[in-house]
N, C-alpha and C positions, 0 to 999 in steps of 0.2 A: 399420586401421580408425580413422577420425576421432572424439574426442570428440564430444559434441554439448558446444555453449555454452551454460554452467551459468545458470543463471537466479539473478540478482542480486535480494534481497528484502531492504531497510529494514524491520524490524520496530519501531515506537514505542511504546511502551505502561509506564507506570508500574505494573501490576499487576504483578509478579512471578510469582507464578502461571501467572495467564493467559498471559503473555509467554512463559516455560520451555515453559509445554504447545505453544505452537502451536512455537517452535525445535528442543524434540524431533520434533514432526510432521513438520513441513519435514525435518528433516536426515534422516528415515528414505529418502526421497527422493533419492538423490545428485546431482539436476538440480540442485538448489536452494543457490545460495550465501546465507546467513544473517547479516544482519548486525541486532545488538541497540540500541538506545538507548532511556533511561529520561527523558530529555526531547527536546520539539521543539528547544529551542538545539542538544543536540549532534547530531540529525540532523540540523541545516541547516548546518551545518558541514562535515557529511562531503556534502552534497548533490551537490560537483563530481564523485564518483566514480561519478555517474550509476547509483543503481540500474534495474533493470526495472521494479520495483513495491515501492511503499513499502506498507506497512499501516500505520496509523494511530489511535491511540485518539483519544478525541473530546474528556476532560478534559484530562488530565496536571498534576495538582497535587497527585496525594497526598505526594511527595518533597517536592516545593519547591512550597512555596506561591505564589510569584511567579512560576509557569514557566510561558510558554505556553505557550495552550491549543491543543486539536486542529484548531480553524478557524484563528487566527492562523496556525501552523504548514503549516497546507496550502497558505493562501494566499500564503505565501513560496517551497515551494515549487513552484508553477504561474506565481510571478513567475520564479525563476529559471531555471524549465525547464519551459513548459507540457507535453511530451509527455511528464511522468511520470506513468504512470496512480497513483491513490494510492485503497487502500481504505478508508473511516475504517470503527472497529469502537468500540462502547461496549456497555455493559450499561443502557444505555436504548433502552424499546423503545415508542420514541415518535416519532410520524410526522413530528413538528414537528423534531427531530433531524435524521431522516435527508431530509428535504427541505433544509433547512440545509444539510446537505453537498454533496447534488448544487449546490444553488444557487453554492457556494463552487468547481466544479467537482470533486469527487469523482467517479472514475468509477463506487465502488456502496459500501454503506452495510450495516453484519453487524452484525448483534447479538450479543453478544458470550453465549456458550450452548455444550454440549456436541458442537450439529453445527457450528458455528463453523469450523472447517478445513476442515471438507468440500468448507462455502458460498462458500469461499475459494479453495478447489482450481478449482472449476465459473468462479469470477470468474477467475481468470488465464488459464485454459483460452478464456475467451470474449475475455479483451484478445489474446491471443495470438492467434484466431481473425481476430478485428475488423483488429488490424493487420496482419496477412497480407493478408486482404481488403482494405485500404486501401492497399496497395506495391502489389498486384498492379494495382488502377482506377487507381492513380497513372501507373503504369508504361504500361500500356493507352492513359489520356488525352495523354502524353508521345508516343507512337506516329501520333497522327491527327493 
């Protein structure tokens, strides 16, 4: 019997906390390959090793106060790789935010809260859907 292919998640987040909670979540999981950074610089470093899905916090300056932030960050990597869907997550729960994001292309925007993983689980399940869906039209339109 074949593995299935673990699903590769860039997690970014300066909260320490929140960050550990959601790495233990994921890893109850065994799909899910976990990878941690406390800033945007060293996820865009590690950016070549192509994750699936980045999650994304929306500040990141509690560490280093000169460290880019959650947009700067996203919008580097959608220059270096637009097909990485990227979630941003923050504990502002304000519309002008999460319009920010989509507008930056985020693919969806969590507030950062107790069901938080859950809201998370539902988003990858739907990228993973969408892009299924989109090989298969691709594939289809490649045919006619």
């Amino acid at each position: 019997m074949q593995n299935p292919k673990k699903i590769k998640v860039f997690i970014v987040d300066d909260d320490d906390l929140f960050l550990k909670s959601l790495v233990i979540q994921f890893r109850e999981n065994p799909i899910y390959e976990v990878v941690t950074f406390a800033t945007g610089e060293l996820c865009v470093e590690e950016i070549h090793n192509t994750p699936d899905i980045v999650i994304l916090d929306y500040h990141l300056n509690s560490i280093e106060k000169n460290a880019m932030n959650g947009i700067k960050t996203l919008d580097i990597i959608k220059k270096i790789n637009s097909d990485i869907p990227v979630i941003m997550v923050s504990a502002q729960d304000k519309i002008e935010v999460a319009v920010s994001c989509i507008h930056h292309k985020a693919f969806d925007y969590v507030v950062k809260s107790e069901t938080a993983f859950v809201r998370l689980q539902k988003i990858i399940k739907a990228i993973f859907k969408y892009k299924k869906m989109e090989n298969e039209l691709n594939w289809y339109m490649n045919k006619m």
